[in-house]
PyMOL Python script that loads the backbone (N, CA, C, O; Angstrom):
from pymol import cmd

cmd.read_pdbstr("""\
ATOM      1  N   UNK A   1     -66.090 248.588  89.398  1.00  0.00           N
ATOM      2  CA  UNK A   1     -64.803 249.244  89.565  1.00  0.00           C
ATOM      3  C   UNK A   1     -64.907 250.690  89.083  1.00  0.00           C
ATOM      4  O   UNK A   1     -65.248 251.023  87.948  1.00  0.00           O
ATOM      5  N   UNK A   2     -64.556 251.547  90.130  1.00  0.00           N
ATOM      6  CA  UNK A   2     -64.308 253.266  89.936  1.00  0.00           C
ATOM      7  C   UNK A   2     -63.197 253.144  89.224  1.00  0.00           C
ATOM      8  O   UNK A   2     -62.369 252.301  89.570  1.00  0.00           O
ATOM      9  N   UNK A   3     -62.968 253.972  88.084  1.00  0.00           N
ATOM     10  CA  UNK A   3     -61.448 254.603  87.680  1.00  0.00           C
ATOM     11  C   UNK A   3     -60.493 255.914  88.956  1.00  0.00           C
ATOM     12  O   UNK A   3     -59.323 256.036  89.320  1.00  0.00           O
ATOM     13  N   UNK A   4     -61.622 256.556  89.219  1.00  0.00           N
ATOM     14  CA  UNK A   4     -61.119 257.457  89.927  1.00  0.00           C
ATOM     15  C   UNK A   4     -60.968 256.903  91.312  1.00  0.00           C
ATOM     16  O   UNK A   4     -60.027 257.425  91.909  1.00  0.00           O
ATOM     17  N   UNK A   5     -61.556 256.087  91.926  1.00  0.00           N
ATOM     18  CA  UNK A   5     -61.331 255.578  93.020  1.00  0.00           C
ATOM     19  C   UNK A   5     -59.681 254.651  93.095  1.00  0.00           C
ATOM     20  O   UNK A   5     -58.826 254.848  93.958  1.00  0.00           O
ATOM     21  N   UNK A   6     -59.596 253.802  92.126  1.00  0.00           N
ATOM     22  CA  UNK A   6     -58.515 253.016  91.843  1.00  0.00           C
ATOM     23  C   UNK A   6     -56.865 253.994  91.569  1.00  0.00           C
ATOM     24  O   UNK A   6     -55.702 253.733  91.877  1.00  0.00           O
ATOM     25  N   UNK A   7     -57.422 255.011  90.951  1.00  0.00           N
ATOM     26  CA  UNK A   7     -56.258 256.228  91.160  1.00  0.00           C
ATOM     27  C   UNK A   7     -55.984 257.027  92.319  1.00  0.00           C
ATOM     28  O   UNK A   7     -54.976 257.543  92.802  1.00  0.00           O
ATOM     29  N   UNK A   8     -57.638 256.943  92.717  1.00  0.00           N
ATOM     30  CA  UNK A   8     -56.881 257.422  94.266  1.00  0.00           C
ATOM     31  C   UNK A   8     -56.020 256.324  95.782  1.00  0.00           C
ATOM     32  O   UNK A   8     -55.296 256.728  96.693  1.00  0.00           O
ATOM     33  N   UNK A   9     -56.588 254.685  95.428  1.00  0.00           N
ATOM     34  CA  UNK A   9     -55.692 253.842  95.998  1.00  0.00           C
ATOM     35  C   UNK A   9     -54.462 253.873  95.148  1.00  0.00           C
ATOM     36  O   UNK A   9     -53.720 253.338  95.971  1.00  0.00           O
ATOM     37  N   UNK A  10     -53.846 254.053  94.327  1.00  0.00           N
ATOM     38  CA  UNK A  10     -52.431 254.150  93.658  1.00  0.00           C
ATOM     39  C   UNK A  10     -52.013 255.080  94.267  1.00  0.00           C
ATOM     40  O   UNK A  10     -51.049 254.865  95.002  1.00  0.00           O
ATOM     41  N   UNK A  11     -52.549 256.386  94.197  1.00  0.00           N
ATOM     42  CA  UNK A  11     -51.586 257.463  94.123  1.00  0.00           C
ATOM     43  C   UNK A  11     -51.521 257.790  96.336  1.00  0.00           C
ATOM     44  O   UNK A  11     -50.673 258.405  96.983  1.00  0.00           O
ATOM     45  N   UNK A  12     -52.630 257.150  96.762  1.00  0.00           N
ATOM     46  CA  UNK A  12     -52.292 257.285  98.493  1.00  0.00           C
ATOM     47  C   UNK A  12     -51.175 255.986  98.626  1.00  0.00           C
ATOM     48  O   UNK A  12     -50.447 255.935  99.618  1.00  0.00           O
ATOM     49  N   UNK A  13     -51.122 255.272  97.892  1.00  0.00           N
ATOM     50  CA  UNK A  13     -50.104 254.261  98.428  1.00  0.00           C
ATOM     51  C   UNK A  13     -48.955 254.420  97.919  1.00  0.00           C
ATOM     52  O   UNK A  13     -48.112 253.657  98.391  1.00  0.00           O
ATOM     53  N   UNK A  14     -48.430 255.442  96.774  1.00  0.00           N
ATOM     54  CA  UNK A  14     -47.367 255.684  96.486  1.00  0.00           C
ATOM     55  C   UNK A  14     -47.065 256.457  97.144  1.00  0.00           C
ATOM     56  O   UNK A  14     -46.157 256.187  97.930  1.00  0.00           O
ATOM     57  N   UNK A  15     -47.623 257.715  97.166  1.00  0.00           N
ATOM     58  CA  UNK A  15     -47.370 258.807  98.640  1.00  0.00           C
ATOM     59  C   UNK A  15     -46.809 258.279 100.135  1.00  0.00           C
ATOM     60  O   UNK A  15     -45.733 258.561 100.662  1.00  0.00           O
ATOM     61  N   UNK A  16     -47.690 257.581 100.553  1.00  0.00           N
ATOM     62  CA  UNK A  16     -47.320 256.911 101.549  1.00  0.00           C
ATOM     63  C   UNK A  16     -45.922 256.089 102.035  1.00  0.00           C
ATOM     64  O   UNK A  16     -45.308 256.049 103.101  1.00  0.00           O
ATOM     65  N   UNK A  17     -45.772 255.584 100.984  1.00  0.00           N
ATOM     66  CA  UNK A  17     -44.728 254.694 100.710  1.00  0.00           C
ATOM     67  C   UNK A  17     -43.393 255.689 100.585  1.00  0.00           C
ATOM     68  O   UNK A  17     -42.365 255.575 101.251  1.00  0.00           O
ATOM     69  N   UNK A  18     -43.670 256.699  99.556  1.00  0.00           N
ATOM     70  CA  UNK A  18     -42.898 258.011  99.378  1.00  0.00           C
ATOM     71  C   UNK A  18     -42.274 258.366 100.850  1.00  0.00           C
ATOM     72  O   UNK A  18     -41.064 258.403 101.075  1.00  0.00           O
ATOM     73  N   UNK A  19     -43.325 258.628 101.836  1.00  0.00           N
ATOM     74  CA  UNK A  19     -43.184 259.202 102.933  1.00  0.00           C
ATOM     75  C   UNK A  19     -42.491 258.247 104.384  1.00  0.00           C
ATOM     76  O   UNK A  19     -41.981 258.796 105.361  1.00  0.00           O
ATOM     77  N   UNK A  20     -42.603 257.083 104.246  1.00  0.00           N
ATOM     78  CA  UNK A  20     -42.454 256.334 104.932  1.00  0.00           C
ATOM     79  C   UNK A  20     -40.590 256.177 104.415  1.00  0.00           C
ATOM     80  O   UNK A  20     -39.718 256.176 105.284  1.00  0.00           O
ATOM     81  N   UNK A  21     -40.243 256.053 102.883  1.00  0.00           N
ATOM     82  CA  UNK A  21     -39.066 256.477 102.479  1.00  0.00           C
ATOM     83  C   UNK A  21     -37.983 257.268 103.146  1.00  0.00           C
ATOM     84  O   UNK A  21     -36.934 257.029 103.745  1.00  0.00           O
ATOM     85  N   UNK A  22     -38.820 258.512 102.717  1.00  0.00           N
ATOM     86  CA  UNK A  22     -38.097 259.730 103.147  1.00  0.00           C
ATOM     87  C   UNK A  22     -38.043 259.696 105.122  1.00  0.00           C
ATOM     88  O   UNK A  22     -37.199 260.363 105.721  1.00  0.00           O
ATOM     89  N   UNK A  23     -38.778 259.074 105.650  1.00  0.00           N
ATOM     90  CA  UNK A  23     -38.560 259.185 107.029  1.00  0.00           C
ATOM     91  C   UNK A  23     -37.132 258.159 107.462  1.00  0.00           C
ATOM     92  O   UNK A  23     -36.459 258.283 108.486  1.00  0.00           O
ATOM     93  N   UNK A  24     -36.937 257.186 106.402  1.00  0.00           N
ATOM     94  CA  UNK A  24     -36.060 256.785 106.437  1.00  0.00           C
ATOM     95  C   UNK A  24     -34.349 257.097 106.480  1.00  0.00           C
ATOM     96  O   UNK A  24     -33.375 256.804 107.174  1.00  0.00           O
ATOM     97  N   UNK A  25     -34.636 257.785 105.419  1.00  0.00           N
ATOM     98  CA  UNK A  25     -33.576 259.064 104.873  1.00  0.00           C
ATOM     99  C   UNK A  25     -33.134 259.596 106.116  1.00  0.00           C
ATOM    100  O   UNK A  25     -31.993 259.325 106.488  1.00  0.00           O
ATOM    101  N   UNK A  26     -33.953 260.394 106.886  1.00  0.00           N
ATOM    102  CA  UNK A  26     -34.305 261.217 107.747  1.00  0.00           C
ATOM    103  C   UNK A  26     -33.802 260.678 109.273  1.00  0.00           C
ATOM    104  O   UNK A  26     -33.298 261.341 110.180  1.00  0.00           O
ATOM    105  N   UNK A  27     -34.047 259.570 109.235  1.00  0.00           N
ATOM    106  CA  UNK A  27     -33.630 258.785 110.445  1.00  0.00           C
ATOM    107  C   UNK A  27     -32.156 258.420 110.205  1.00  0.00           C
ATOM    108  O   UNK A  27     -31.450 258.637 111.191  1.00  0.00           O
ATOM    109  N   UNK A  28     -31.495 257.898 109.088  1.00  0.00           N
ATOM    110  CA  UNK A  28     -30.481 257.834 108.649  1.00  0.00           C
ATOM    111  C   UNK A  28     -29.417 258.514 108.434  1.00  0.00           C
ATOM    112  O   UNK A  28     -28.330 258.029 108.119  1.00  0.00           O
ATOM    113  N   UNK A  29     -29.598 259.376 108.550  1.00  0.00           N
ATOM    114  CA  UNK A  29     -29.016 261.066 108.341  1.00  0.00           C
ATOM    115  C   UNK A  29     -28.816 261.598 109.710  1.00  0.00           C
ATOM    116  O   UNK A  29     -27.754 262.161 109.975  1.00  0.00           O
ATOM    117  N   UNK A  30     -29.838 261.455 110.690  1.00  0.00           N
ATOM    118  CA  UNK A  30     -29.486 262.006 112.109  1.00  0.00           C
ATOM    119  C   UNK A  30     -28.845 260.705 112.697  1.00  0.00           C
ATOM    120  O   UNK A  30     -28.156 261.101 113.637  1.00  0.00           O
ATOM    121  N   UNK A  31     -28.757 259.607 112.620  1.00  0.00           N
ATOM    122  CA  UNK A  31     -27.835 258.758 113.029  1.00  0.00           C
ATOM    123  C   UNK A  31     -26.237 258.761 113.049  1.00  0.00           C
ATOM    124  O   UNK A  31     -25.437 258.499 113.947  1.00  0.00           O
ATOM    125  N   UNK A  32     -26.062 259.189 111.608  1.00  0.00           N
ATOM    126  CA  UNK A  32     -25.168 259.616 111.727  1.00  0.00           C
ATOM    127  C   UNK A  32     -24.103 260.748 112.414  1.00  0.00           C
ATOM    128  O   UNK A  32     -22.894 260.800 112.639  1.00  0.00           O
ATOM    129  N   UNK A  33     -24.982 261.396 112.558  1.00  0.00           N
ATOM    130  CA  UNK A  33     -24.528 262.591 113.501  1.00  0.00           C
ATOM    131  C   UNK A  33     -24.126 262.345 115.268  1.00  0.00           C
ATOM    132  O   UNK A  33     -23.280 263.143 115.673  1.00  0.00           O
ATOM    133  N   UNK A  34     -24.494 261.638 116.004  1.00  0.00           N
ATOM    134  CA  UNK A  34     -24.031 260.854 116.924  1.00  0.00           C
ATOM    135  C   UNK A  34     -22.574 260.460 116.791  1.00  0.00           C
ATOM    136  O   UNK A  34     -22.049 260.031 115.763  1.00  0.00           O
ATOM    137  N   UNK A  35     -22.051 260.639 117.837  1.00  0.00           N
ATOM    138  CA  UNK A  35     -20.971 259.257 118.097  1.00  0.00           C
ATOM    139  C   UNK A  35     -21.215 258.645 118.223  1.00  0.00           C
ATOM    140  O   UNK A  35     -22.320 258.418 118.715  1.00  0.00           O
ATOM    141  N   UNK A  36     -20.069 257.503 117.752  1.00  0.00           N
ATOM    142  CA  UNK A  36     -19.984 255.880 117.856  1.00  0.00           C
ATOM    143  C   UNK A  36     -20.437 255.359 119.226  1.00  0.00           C
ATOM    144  O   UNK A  36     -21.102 254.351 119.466  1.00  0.00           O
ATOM    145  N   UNK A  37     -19.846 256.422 120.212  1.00  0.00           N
ATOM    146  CA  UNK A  37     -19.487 255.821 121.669  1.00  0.00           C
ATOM    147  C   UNK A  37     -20.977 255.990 122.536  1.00  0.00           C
ATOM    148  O   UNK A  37     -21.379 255.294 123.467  1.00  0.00           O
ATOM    149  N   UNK A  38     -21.449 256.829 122.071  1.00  0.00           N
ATOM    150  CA  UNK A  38     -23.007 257.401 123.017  1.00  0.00           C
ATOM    151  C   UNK A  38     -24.297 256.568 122.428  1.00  0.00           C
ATOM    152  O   UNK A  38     -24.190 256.096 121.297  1.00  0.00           O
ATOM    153  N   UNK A  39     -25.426 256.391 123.115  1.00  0.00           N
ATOM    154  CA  UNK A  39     -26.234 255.561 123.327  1.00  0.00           C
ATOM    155  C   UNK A  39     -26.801 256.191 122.167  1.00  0.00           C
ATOM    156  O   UNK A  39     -26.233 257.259 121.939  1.00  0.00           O
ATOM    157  N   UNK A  40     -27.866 255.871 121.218  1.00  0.00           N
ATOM    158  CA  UNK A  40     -27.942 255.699 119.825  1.00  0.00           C
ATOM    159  C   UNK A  40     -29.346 256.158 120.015  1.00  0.00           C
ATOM    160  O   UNK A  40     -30.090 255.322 120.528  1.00  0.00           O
ATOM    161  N   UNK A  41     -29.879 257.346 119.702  1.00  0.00           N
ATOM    162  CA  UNK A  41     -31.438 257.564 119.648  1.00  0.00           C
ATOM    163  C   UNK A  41     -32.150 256.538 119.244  1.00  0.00           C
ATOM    164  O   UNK A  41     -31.716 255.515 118.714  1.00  0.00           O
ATOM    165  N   UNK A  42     -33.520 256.869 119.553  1.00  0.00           N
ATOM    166  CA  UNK A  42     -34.696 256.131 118.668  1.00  0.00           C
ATOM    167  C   UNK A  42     -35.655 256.662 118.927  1.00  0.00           C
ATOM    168  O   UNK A  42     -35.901 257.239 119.986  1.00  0.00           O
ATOM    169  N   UNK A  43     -36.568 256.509 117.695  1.00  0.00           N
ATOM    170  CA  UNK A  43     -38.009 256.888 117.521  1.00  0.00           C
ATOM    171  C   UNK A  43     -37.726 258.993 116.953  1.00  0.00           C
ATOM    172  O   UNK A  43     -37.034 259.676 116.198  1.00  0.00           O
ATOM    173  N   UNK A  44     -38.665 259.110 117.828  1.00  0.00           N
ATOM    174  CA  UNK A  44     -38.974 260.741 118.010  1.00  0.00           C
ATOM    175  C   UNK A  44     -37.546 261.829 117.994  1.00  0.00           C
ATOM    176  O   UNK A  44     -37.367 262.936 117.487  1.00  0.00           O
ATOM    177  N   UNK A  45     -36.663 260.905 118.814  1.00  0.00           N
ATOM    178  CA  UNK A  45     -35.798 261.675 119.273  1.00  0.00           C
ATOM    179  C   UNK A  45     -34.551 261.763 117.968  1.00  0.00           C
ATOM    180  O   UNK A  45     -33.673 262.595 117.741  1.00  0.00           O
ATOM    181  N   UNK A  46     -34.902 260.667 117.372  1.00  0.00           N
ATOM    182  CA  UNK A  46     -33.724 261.166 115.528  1.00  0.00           C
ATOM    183  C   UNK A  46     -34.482 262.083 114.666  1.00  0.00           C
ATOM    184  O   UNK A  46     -33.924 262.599 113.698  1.00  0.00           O
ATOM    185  N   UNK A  47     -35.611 262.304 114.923  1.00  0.00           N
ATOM    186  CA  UNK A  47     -36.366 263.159 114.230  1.00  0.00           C
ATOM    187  C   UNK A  47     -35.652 264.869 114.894  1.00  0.00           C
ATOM    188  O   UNK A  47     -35.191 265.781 114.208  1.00  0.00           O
ATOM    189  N   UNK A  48     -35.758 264.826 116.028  1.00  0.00           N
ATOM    190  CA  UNK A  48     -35.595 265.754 116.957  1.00  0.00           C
ATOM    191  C   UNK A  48     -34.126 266.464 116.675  1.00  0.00           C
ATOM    192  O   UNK A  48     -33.959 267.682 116.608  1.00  0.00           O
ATOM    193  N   UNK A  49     -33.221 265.584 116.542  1.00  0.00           N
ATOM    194  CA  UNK A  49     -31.573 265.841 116.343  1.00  0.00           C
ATOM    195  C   UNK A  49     -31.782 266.190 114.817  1.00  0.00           C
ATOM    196  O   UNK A  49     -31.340 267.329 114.658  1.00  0.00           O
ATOM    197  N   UNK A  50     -32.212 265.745 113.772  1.00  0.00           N
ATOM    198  CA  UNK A  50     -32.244 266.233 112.795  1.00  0.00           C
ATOM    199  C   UNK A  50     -32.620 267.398 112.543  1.00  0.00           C
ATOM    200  O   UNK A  50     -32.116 267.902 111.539  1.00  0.00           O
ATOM    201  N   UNK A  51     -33.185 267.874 112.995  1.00  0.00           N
ATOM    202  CA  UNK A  51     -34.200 269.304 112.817  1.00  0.00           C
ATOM    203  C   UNK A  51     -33.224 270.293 113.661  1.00  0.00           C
ATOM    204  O   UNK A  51     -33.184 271.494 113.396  1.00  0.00           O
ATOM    205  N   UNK A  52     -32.299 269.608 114.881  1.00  0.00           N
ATOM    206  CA  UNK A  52     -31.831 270.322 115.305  1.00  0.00           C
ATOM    207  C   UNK A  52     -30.523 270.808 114.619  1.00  0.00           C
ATOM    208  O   UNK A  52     -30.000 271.880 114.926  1.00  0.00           O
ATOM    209  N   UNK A  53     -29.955 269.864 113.555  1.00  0.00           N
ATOM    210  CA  UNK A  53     -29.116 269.565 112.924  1.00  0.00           C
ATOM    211  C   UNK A  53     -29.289 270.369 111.808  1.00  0.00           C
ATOM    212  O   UNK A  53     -28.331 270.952 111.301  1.00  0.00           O
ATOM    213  N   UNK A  54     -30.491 270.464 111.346  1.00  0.00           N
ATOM    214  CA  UNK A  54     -30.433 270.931 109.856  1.00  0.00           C
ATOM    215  C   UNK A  54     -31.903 271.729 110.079  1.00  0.00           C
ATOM    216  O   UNK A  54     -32.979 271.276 109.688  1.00  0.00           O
ATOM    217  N   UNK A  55     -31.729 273.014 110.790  1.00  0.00           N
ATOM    218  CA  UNK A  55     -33.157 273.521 110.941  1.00  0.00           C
ATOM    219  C   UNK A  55     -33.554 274.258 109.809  1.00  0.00           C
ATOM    220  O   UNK A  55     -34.443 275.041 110.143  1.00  0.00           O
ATOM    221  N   UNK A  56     -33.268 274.346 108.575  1.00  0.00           N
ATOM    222  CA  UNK A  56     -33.884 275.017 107.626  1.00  0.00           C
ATOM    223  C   UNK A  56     -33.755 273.869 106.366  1.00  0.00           C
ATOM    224  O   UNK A  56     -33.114 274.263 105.392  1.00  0.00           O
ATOM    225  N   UNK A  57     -34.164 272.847 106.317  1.00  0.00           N
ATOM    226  CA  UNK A  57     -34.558 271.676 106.095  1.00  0.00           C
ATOM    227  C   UNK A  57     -36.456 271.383 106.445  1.00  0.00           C
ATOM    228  O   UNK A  57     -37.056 271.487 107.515  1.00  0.00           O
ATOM    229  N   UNK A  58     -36.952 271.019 105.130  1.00  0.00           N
ATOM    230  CA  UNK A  58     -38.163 271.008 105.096  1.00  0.00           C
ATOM    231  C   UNK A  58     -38.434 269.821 104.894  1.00  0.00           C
ATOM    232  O   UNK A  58     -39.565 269.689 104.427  1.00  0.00           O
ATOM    233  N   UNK A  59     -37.820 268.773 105.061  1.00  0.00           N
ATOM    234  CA  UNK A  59     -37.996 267.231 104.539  1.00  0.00           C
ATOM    235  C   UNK A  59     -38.564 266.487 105.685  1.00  0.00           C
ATOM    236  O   UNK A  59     -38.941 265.317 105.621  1.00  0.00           O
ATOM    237  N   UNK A  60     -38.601 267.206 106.694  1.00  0.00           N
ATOM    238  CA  UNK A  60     -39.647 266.340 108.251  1.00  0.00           C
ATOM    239  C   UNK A  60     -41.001 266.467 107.839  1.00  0.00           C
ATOM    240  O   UNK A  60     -41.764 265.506 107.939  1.00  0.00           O
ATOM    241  N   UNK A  61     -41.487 267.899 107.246  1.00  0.00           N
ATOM    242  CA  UNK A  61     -42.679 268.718 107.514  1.00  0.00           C
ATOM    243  C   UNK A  61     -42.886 267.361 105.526  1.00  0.00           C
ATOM    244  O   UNK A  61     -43.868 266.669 105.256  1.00  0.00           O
ATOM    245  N   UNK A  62     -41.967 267.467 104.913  1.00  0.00           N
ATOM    246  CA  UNK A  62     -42.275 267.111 103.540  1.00  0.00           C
ATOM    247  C   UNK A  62     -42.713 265.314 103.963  1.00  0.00           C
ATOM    248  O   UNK A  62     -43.529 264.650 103.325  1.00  0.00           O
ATOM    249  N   UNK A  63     -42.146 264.961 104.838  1.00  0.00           N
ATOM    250  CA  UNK A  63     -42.563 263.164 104.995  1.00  0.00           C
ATOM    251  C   UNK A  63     -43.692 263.396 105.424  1.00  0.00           C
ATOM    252  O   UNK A  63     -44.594 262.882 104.762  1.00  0.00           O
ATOM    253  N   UNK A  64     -44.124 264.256 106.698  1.00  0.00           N
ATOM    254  CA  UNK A  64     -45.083 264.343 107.318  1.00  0.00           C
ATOM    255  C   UNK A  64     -46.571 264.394 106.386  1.00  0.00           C
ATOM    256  O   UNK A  64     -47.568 263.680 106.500  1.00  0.00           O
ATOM    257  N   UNK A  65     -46.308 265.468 105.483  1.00  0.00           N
ATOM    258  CA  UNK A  65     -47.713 265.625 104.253  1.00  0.00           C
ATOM    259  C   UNK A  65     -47.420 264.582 103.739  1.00  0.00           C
ATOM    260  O   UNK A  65     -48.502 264.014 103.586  1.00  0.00           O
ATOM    261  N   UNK A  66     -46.760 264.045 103.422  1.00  0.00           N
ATOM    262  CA  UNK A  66     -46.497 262.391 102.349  1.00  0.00           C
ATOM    263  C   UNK A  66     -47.443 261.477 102.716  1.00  0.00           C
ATOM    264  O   UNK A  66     -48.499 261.046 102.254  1.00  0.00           O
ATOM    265  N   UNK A  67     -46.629 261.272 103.864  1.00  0.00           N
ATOM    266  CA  UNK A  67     -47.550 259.861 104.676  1.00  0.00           C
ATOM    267  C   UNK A  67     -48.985 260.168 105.229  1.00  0.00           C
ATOM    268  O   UNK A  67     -49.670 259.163 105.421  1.00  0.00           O
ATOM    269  N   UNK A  68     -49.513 261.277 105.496  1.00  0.00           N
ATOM    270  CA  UNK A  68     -50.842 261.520 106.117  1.00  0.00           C
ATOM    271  C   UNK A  68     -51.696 262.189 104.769  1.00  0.00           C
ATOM    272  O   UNK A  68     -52.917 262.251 104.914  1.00  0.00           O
ATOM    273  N   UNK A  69     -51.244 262.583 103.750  1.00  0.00           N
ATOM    274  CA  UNK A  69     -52.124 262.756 102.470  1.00  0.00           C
ATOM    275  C   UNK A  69     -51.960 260.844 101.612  1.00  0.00           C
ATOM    276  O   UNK A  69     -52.697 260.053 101.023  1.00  0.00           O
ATOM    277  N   UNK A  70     -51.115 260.892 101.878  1.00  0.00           N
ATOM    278  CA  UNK A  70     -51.085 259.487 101.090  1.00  0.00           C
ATOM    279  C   UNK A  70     -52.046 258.210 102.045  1.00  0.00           C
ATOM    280  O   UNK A  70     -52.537 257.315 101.358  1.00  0.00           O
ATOM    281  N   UNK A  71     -52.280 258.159 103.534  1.00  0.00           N
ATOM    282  CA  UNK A  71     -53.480 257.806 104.012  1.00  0.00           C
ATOM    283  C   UNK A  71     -54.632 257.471 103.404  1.00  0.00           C
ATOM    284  O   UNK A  71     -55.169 256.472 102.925  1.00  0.00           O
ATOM    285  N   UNK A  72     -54.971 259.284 103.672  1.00  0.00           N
ATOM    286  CA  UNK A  72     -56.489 259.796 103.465  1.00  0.00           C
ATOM    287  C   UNK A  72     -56.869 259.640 102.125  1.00  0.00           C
ATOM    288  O   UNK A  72     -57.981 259.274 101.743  1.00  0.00           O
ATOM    289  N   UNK A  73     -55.912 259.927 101.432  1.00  0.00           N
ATOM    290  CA  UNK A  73     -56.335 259.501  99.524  1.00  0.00           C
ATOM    291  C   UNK A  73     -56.055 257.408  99.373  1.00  0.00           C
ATOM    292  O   UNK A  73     -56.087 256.628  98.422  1.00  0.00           O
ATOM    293  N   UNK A  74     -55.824 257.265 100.755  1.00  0.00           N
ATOM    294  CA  UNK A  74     -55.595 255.557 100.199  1.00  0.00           C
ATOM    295  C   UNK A  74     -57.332 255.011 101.085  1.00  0.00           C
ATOM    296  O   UNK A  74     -58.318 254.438 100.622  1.00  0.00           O
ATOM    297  N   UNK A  75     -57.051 255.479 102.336  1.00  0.00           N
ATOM    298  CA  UNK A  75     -58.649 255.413 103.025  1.00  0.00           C
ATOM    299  C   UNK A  75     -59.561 255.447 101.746  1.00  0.00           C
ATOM    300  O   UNK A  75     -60.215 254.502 101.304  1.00  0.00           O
ATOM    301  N   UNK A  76     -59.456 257.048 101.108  1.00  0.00           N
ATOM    302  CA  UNK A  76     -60.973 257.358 100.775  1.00  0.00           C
ATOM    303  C   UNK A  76     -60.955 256.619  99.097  1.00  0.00           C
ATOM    304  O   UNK A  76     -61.908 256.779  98.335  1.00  0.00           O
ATOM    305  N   UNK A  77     -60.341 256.220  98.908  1.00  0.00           N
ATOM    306  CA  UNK A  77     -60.488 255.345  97.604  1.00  0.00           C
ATOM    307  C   UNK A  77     -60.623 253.776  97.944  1.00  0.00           C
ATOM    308  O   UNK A  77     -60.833 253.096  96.940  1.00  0.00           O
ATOM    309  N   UNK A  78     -60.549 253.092  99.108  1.00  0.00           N
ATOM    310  CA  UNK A  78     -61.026 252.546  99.575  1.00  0.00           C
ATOM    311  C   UNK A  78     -62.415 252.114  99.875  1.00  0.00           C
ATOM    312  O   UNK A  78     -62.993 251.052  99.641  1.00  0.00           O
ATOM    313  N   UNK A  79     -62.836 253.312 100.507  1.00  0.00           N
ATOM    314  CA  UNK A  79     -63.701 253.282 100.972  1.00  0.00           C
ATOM    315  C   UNK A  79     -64.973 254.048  99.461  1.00  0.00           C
ATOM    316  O   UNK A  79     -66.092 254.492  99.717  1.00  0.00           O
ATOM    317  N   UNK A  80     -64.492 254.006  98.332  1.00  0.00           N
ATOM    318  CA  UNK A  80     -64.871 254.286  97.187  1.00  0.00           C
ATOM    319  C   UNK A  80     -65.532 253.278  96.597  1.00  0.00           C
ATOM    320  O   UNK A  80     -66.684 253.240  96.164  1.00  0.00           O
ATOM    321  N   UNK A  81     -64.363 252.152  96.634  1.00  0.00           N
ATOM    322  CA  UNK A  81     -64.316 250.924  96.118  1.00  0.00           C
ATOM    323  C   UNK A  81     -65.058 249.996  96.497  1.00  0.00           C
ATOM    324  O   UNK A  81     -65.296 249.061  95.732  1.00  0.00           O
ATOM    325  N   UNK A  82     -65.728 250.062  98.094  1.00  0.00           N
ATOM    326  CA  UNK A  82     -65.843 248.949  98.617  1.00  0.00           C
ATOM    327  C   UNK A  82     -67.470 249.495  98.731  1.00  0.00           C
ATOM    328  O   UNK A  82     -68.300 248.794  99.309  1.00  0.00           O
ATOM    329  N   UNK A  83     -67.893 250.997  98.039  1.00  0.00           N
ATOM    330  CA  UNK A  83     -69.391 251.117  98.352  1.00  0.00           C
ATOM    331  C   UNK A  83     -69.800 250.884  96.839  1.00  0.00           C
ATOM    332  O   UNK A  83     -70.987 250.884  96.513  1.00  0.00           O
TER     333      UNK A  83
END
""", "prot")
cmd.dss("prot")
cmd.show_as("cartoon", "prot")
cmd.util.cbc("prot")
cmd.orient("prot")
């Protein structure tokens, strides 16, 4: 067992998790913005209304580094662990 490897699976899976969070937020937040009465985005496109909604808002670009640094630090401590 690495110490430093085992900190880097903690800290990519908290990130990750972080990020997967906040996309939540994010999706939740442009939902609201819709009417009741009109067909209800999904996927890409609540991302899309949000940004359009709140364009000086950095919390798309902030999930985005979350979840893809929290990956690569969960990959490579992985792949730490298992050599």
């Amino acid at each position: 067992m690495n110490s430093t490897a085992d900190w880097m699976v903690v800290a990519g899976f908290l990130m990750a998790i972080t990020g997967v969070a906040l996309r939540v937020v994010v999706m939740m937040r442009s939902s609201d913005q819709h009417p009741a009465t009109a067909m209800p985005p999904v996927g890409k496109a609540l991302i899309r209304s949000y940004r359009a909604a709140n364009p000086s808002s950095r919390l798309p670009l902030l999930l985005r580094l979350s979840v893809s640094a929290g990956l690569v630090l969960l990959i490579a401590g992985l792949l730490l662990e298992f050599r």
